[in-house]
N, CA, C and O of each residue as an XYZ file, in Angstrom:
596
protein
N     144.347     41.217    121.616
C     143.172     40.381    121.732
C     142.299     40.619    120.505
O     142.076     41.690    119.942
N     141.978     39.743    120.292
C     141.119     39.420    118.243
C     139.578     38.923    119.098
O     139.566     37.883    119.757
N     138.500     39.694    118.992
C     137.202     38.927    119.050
C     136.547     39.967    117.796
O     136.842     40.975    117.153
N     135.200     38.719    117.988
C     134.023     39.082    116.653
C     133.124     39.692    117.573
O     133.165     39.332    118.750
N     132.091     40.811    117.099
C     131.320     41.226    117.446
C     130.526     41.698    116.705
O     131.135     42.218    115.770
N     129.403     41.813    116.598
C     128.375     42.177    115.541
C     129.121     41.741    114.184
O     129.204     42.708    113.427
N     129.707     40.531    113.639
C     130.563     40.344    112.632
C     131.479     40.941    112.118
O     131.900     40.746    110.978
N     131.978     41.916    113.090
C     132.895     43.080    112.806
C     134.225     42.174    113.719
O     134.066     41.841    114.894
N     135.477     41.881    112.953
C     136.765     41.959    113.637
C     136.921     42.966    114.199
O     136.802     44.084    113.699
N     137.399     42.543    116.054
C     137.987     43.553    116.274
C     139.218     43.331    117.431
O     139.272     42.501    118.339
N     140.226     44.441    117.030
C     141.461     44.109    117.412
C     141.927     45.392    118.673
O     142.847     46.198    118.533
N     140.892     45.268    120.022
C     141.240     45.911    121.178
C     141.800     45.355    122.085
O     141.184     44.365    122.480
N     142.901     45.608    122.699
C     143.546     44.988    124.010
C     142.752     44.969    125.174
O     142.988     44.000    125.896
N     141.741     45.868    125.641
C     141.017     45.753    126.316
C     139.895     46.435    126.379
O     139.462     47.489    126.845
N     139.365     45.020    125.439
C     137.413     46.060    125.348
C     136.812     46.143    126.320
O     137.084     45.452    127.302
N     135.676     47.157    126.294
C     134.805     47.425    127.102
C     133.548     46.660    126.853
O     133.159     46.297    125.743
N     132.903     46.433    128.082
C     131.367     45.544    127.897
C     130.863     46.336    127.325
O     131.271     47.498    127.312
N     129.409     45.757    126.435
C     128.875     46.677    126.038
C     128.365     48.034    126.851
O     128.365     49.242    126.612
N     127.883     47.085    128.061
C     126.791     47.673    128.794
C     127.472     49.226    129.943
O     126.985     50.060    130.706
N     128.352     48.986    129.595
C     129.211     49.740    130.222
C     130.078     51.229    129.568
O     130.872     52.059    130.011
N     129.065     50.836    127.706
C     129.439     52.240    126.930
C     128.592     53.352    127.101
O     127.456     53.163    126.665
N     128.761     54.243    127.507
C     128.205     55.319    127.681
C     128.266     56.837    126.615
O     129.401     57.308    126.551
N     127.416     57.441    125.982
C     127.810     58.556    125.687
C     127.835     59.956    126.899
O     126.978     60.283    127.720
N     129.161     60.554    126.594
C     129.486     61.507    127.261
C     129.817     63.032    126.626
O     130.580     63.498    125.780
N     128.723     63.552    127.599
C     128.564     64.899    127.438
C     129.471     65.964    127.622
O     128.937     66.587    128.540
N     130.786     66.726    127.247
C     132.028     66.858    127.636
C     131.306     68.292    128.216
O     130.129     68.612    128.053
N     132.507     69.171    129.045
C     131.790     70.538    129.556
C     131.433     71.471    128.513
O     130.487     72.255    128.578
N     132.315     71.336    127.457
C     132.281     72.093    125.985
C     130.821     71.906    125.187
O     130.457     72.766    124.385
N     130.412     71.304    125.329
C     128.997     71.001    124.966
C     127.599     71.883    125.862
O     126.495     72.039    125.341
N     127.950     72.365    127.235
C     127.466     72.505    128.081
C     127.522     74.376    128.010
O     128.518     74.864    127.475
N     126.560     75.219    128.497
C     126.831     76.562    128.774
C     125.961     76.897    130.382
O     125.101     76.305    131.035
N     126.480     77.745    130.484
C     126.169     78.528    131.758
C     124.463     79.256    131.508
O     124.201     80.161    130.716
N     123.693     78.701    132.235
C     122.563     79.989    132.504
C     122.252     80.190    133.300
O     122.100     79.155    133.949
N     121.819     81.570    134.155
C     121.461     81.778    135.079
C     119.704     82.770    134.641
O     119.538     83.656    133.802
N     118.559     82.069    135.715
C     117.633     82.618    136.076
C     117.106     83.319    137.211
O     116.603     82.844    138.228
N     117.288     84.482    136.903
C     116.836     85.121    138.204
C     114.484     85.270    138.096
O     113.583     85.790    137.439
N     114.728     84.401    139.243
C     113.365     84.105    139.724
C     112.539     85.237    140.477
O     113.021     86.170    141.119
N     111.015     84.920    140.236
C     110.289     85.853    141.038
C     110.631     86.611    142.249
O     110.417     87.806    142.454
N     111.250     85.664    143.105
C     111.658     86.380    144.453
C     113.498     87.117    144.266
O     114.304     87.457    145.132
N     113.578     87.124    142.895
C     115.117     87.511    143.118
C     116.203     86.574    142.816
O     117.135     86.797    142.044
N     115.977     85.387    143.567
C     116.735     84.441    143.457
C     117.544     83.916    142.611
O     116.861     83.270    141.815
N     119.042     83.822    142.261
C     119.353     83.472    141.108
C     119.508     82.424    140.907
O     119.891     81.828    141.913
N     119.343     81.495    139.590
C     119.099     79.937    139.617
C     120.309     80.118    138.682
O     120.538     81.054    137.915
N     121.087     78.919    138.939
C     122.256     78.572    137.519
C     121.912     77.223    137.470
O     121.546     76.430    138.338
N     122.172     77.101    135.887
C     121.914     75.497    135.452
C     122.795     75.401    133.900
O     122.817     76.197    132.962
N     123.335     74.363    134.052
C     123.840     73.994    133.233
C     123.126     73.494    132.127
O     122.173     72.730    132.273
N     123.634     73.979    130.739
C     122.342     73.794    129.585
C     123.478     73.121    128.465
O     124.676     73.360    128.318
N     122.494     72.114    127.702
C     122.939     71.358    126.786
C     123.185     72.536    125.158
O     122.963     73.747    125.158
N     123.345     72.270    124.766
C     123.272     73.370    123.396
C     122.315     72.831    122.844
O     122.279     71.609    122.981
N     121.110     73.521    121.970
C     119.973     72.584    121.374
C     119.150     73.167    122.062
O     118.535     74.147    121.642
N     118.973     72.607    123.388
C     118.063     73.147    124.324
C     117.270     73.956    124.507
O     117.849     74.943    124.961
N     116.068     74.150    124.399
C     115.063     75.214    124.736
C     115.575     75.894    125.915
O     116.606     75.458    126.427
N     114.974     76.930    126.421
C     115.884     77.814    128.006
C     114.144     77.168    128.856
O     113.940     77.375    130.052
N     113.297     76.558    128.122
C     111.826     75.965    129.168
C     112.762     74.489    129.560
O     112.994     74.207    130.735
N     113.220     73.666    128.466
C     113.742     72.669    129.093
C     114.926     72.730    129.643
O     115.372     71.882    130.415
N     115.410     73.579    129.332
C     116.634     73.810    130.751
C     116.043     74.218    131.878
O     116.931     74.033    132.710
N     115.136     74.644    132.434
C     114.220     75.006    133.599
C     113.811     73.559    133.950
O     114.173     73.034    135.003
N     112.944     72.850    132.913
C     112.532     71.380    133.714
C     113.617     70.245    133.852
O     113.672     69.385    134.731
N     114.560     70.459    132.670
C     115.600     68.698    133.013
C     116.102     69.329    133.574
O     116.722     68.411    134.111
N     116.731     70.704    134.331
C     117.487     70.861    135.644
C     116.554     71.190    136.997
O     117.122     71.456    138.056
N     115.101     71.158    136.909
C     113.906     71.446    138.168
C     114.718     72.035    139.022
O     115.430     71.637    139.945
N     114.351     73.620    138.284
C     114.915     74.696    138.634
C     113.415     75.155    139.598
O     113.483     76.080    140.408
N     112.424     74.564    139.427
C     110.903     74.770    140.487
C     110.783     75.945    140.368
O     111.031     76.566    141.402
N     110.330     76.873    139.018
C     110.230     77.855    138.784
C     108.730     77.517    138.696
O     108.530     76.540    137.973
N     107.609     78.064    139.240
C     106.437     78.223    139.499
C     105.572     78.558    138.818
O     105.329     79.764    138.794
N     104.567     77.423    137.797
C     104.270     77.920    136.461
C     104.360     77.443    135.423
O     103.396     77.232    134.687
N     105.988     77.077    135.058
C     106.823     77.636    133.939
C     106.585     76.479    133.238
O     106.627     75.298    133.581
N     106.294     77.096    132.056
C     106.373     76.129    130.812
C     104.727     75.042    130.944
O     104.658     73.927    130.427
N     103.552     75.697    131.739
C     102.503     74.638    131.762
C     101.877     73.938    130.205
O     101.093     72.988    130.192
N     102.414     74.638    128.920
C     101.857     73.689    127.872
C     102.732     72.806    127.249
O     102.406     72.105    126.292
N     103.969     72.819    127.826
C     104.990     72.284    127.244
C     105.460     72.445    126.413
O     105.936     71.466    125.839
N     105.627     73.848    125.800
C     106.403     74.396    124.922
C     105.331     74.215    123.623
O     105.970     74.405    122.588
N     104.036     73.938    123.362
C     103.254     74.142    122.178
C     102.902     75.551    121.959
O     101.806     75.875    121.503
N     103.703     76.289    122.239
C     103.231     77.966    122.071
C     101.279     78.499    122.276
O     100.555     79.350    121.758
N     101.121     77.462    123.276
C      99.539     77.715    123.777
C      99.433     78.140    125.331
O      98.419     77.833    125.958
N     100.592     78.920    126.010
C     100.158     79.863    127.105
C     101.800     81.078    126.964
O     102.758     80.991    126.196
N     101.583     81.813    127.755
C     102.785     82.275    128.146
C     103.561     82.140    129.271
O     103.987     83.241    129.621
N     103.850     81.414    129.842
C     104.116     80.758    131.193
C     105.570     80.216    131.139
O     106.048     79.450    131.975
N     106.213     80.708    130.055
C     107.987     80.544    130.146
C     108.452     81.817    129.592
O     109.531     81.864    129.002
N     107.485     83.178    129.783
C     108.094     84.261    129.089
C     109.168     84.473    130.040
O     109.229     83.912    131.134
N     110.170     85.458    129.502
C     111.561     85.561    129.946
C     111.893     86.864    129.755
O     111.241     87.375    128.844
N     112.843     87.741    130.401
C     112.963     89.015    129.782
C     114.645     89.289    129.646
O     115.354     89.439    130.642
N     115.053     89.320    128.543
C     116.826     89.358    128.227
C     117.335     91.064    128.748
O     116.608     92.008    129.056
N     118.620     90.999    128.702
C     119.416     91.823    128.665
C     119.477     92.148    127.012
O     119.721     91.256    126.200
N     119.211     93.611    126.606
C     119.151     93.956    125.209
C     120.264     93.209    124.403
O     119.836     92.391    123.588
N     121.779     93.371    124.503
C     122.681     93.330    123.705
C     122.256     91.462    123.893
O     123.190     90.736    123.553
N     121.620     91.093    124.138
C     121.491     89.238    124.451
C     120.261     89.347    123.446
O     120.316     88.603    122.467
N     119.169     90.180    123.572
C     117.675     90.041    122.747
C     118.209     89.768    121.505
O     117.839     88.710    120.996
N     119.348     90.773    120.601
C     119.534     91.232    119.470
C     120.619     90.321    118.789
O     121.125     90.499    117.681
N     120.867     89.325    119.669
C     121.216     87.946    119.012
C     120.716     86.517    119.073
O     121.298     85.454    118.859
N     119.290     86.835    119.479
C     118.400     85.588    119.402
C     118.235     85.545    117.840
O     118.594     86.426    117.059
N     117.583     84.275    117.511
C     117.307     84.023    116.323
C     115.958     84.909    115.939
O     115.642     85.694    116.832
N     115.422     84.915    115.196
C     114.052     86.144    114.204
C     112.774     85.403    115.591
O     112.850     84.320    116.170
N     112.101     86.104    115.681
C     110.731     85.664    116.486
C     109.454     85.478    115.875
O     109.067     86.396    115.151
N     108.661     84.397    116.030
C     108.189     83.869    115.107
C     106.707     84.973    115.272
O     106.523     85.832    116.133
N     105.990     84.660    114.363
C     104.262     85.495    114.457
C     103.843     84.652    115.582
O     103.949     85.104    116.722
N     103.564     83.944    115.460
C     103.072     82.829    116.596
C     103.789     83.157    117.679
O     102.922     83.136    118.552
N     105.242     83.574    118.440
C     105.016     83.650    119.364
C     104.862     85.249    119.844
O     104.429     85.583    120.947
N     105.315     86.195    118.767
C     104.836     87.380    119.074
C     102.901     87.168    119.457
O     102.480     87.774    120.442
N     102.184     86.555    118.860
C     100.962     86.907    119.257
C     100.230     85.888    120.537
O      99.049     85.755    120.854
N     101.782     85.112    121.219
C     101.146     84.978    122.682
C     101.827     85.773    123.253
O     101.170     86.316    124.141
N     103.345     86.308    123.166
C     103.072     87.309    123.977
C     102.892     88.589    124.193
O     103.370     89.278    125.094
N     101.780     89.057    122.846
C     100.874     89.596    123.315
C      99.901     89.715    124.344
O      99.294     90.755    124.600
N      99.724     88.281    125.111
C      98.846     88.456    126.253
C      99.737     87.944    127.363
O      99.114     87.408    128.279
N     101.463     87.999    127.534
C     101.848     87.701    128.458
C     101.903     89.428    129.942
O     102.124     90.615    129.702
N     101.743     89.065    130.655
C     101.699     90.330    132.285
C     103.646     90.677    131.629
O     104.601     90.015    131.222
N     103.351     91.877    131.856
C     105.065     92.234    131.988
C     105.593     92.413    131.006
O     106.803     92.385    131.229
N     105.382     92.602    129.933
C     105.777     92.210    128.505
C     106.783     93.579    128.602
O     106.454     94.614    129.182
N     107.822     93.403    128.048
C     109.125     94.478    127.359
C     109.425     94.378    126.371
O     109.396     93.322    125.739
N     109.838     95.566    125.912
C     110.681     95.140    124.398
C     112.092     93.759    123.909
O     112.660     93.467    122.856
N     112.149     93.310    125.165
C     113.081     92.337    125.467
C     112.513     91.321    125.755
O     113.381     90.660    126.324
N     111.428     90.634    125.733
C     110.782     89.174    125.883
C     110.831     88.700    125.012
O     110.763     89.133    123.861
N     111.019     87.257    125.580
C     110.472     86.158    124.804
C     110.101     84.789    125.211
O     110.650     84.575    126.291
N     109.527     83.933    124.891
C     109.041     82.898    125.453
C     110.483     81.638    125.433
O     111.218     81.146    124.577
N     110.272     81.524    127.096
C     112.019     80.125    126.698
C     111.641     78.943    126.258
O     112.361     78.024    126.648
N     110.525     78.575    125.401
C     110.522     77.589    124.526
C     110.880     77.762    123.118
O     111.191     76.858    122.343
N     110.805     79.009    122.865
C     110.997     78.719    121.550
C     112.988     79.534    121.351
O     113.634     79.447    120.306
N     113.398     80.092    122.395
C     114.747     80.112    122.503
C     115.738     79.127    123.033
O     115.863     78.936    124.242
N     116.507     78.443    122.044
C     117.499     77.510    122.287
C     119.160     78.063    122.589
O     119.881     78.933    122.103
N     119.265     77.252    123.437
C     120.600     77.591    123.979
C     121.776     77.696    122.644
O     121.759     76.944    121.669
N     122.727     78.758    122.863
C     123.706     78.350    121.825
C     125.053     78.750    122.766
O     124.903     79.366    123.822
N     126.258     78.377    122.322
C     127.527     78.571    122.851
C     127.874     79.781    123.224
O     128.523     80.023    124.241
N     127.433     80.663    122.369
C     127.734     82.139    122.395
C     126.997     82.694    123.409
O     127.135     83.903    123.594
N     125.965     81.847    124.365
C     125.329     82.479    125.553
C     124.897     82.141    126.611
O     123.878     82.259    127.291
N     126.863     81.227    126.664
C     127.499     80.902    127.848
C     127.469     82.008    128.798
O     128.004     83.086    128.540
N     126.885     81.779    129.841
C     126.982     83.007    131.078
C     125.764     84.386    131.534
O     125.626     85.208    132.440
N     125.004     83.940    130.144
C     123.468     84.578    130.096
C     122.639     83.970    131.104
O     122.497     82.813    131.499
N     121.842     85.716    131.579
C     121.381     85.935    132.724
C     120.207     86.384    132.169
O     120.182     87.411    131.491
N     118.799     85.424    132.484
C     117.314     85.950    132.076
C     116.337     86.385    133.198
O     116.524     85.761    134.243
N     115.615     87.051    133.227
C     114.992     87.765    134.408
C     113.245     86.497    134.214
O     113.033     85.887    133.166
N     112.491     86.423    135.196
C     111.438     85.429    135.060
C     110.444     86.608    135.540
O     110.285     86.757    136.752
N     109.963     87.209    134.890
C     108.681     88.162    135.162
C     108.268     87.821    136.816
O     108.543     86.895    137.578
N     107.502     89.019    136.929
C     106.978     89.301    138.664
C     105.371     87.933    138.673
O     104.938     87.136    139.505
N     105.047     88.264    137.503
C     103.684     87.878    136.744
C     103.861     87.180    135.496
O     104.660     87.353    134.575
N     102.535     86.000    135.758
C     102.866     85.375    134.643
C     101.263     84.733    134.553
O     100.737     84.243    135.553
N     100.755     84.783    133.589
C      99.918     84.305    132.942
C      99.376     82.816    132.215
O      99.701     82.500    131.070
N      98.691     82.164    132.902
C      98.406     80.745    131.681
C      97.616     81.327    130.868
O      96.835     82.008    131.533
N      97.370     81.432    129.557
C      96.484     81.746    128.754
C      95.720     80.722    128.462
O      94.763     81.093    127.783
N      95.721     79.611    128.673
C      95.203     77.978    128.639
C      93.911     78.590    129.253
O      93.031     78.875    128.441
N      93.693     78.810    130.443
C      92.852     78.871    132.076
C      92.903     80.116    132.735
O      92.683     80.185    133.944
N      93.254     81.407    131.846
C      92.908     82.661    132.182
C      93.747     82.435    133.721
O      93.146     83.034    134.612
N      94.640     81.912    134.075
C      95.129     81.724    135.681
C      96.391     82.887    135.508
O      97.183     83.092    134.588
N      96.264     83.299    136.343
C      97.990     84.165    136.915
C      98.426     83.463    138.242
O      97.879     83.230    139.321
N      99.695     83.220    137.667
C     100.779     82.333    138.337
C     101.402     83.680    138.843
O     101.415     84.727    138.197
N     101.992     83.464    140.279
C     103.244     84.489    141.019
C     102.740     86.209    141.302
O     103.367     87.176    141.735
N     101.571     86.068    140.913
C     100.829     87.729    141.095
C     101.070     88.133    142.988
O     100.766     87.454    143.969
N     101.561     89.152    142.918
C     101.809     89.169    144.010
C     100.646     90.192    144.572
O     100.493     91.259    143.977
N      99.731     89.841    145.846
C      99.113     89.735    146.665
C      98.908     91.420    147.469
O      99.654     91.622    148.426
N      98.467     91.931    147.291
C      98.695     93.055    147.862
C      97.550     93.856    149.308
O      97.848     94.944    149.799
């Protein structure tokens, strides 16, 4: 079968409508994360590569309580995260800017970092991040998840 399309010859036996092309995301593109939440809970979500580990929390509404209230403009600490060492020491360099919010994040370890400014990569397929007990908006002086005593 011979049709024109966008003035382009084209010679498919059986095209597809347009409307019906889709791009597809193969699993290889995709990695494993798991968040273990305030109460323990472990969350897994499937993450795009690229990806911030804040927007893998919201495009999978993982309803982590809090998380991410400035939307990733490095103006609260409210997606800090705390790694497994041998995982910290292959993130990319950490910027001044976000070392000096979390400076005022509750919980802080030598292993934090904020999951906006860490993007998913292939190599950390199967990574497991801990979500602090406590968490801080620095926006509104508010503590999110403080537990009640």
């Amino acid at each position: 079968m011979s049709s024109k399309l966008f003035g382009f010859k084209s010679t498919v036996s059986h095209p597809l409508p347009i409307h019906r092309l889709q791009v597809q995301h193969s699993s290889a593109d995709r990695v494993t994360v798991h968040f273990i939440n305030r109460d323990g809970e472990r969350l897994t979500a499937m993450a795009k590569e690229g990806e911030s580990l804040l927007e893998v929390v919201v495009n999978q509404n993982l309803g982590i309580d809090g998380f991410g209230a400035c939307e990733g403009t490095l103006a609260c600490s409210t997606c800090h995260l705390i790694f497994e060492e041998d995982v910290f020491q292959k993130l990319d360099a950490i910027t001044d800017e976000e070392l000096d919010m979390l400076d005022l994040a509750y919980g802080l370890t030598d292993t934090s970092r904020l999951g906006c400014q860490v993007c998913v990569k292939k190599v950390m397929d199967g990574l497991t991040v801990q979500v602090p007990m406590e968490v801080a908006d620095m926006r509104r002086g508010l503590e999110v998840g403080k537990q009640s005593k």
